[in-house]
N, C-alpha and C positions, 0 to 999 in steps of 0.2 A: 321859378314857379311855372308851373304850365296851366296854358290854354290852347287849345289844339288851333281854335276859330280865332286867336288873337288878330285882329283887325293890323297890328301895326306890319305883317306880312314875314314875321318870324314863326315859325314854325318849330315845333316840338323836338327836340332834339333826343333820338334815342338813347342807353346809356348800354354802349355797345363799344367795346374797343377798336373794333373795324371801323366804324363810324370817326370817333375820333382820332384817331390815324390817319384815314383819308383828309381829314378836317385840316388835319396841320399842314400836311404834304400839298394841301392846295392851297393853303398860306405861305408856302415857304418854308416851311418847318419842316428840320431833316431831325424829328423826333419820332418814336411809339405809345404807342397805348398798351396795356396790355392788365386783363384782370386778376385781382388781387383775393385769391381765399384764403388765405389766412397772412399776417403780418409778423409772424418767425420770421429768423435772419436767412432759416435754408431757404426759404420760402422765396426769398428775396433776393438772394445770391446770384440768381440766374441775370437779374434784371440790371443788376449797379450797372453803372451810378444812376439814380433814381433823382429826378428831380424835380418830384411832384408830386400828390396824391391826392384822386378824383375821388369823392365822398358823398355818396347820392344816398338821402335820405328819408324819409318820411314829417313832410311837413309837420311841428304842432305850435300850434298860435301861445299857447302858456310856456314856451321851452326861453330857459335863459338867455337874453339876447346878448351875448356876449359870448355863449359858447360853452359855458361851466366857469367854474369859478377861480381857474388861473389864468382867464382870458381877461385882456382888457384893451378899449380902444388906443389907437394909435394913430393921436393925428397927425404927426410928423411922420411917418409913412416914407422913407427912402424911396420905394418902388412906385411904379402904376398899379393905380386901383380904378375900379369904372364901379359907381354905385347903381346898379339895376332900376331902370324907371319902365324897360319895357317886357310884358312877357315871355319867356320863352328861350330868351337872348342869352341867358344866365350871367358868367361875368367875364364875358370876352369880346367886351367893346369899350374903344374912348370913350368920351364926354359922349351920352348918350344922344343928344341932339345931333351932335356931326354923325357918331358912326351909323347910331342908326337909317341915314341918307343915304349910305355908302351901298351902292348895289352890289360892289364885289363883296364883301364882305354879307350879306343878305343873302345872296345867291350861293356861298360857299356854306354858311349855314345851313340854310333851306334844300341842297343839292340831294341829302339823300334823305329828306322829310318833304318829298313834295305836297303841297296843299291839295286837300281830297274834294276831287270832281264830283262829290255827290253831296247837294245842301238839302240840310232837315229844316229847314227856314219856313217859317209858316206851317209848319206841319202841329204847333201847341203840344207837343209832345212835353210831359212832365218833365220836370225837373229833376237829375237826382246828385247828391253828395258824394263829391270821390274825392278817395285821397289825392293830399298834392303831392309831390316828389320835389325835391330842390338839391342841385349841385353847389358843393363848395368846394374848395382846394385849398390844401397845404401844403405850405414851402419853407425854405428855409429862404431867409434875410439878412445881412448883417450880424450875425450870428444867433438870430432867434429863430424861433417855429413861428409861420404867421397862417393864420385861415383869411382865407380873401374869398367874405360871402357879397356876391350885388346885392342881397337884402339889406345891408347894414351899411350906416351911414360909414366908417370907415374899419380898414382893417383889425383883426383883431390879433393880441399878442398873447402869444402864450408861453412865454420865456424861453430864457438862453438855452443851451443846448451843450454840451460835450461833444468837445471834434475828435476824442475816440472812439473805440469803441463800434459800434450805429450810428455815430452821430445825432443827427436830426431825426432820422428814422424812432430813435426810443422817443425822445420828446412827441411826435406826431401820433406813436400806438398811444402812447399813455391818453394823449389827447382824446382821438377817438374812440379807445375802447371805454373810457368814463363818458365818451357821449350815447355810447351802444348802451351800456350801463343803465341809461334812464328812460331806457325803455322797457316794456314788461318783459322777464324770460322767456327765451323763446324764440322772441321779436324776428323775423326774415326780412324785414323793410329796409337792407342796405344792399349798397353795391360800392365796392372799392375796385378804383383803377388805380396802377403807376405811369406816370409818363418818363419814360427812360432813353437813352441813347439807339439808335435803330443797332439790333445785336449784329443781324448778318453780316454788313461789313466785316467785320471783327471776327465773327466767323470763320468766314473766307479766310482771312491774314493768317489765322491760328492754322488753318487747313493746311493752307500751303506751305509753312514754316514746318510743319509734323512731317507733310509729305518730304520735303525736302531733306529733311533730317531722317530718314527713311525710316520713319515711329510709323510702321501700318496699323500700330492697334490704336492711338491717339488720331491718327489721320482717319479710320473708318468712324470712331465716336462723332467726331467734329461733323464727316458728311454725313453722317443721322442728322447730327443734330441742324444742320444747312437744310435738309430734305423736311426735317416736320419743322422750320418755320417758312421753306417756300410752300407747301401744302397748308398753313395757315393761313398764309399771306392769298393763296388763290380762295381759298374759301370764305375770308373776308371779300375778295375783288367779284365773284358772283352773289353773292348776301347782299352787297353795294348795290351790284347793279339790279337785282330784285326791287330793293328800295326807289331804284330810281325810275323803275317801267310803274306806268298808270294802266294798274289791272282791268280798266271797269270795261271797255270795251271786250275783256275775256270773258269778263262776269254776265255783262248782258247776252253776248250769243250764247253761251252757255246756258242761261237760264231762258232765252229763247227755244235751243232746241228742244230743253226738257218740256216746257209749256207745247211746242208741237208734238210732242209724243205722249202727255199726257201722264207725265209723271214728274210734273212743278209741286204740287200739292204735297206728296208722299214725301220727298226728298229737305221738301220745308221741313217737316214734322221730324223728320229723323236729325236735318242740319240742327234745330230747335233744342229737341233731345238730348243732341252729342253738346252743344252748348252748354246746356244747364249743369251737367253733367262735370262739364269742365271748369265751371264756375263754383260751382260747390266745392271742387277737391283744391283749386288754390285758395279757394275760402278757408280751407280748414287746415290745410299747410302751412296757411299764414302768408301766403306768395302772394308779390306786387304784378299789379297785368299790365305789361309795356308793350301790349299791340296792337 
């Protein structure tokens, strides 16, 4: 669940594959992120072996706490589970009193959601109702499909699986396309990530066995396909560090010089404009606003 101003010093977690990527890799984790449109097998092909899947959704207080109705808890739980106590953290922390201590772990968090330099505190400004958004993930365990929400007191199970085939992959769509399901038609309020093997390596090895084997036309696919995931990989590494510079030092001279030139006013009314503007058409596209 998020609260942007959570007092416990976690901070909002985008739901951006660059974001989590970098997230792992400065845990140690020699894993990717990468987003998921649609849950075909071509679809997916690229990414195997997948061993995970990021499921951001639209909070509602009346939705089955179990997940739908081939869910159910599992207190003998083989795996690590952390049940969510603080905001923001979603569900990747120990026992929440130790991790949440933990400054590497806070700071690795928080690294590209820094906490915003400018407080509305005392200003009595209304109040208004926004959507909540919440991550959960599915994995497989011991041969089931399991969702590990921090909202729920333990994991939930949603049966065994076939090791042909998809595997776990069918048991997880069925899973969440019956959760997509119980929301109105139409609905845009998700986001699916995979967490998978990093490709490049693999990549590479493929490159040079083609080149070797003197295949130019397999050897030229492979360095495509090498060039558009380091051209991802750098436009996730500048999008980072955007996230990670505190703009507002730009925003005030900026709005200073306009105030000495005498065109603060005009440029209000038109930012105001382009606003509303912008707010109306994800209004009515049904798009979530994660900015």
């Amino acid at each position: 669940m998020a609260d942007e101003n959570d007092s416990s010093g976690w901070q909002l977690t985008e739901s951006d594959p660059g974001v989590f990527t970098e997230l792992l890799k400065t845990l140690g984790v020699n894993l990717a992120v990468d987003d998921l449109y649609s849950l075909d097998s071509e679809a997916l092909s690229t990414l195997q072996p997948i061993h995970a899947l990021i499921f951001l959704f639209k909070w509602v207080s009346n939705q089955d706490e179990r997940g739908g109705g081939s869910g159910s808890y599992d207190d003998a739980f083989p795996g690590f589970f952390a049940h969510q106590v603080v905001n923001n953290a979603h569900g990747r922390a120990d026992a929440w009193l130790a991790i949440t201590s933990s400054e590497f772990l806070r700071e690795a968090h928080n690294a590209l959601s820094p906490p915003s330099a400018i407080s509305l505190d005392g200003l009595s400004l209304p109040k208004t109702s926004e959507d909540a958004y919440h991550f959960v993930v599915f994995l497989p365990v011991a041969g089931s499909v399991y969702e590990l929400d921090g909202l729920k007191r333990n994991p939930v199970r949603h049966g065994t699986y076939s090791e042909s085939g998809e595997g776990w992959i069918a048991k997880a769509r069925e899973v969440i396309e019956a959760r997509i399901a119980t929301y109105p038609p139409g609905s845009l309020e998700f986001n699916l990530m995979a967490i998978h093997d990093d490709i490049l390596p693999l990549l590479q090895t493929q490159l040079q066995t083609f080149q070797a084997a003197g295949n130019d036309v397999m050897a030229a696919e492979f360095a495509a396909r090498i060039s558009q995931e380091n051209e991802k990989l750098s436009r996730w590494a500048f999008e980072n560090s955007l996230r990670r510079h505190n703009h507002v030092g730009l925003v005030h001279a900026l709005t200073l010089a306009l105030a000495k030139a005498g065109l603060l006013n005009s440029v209000s009314e038109q930012a105001k404009t382009k606003m509303k503007t912008r707010i109306e058409k994800r209004e009515k596209e049904g798009k979530m606003d994660e900015d």
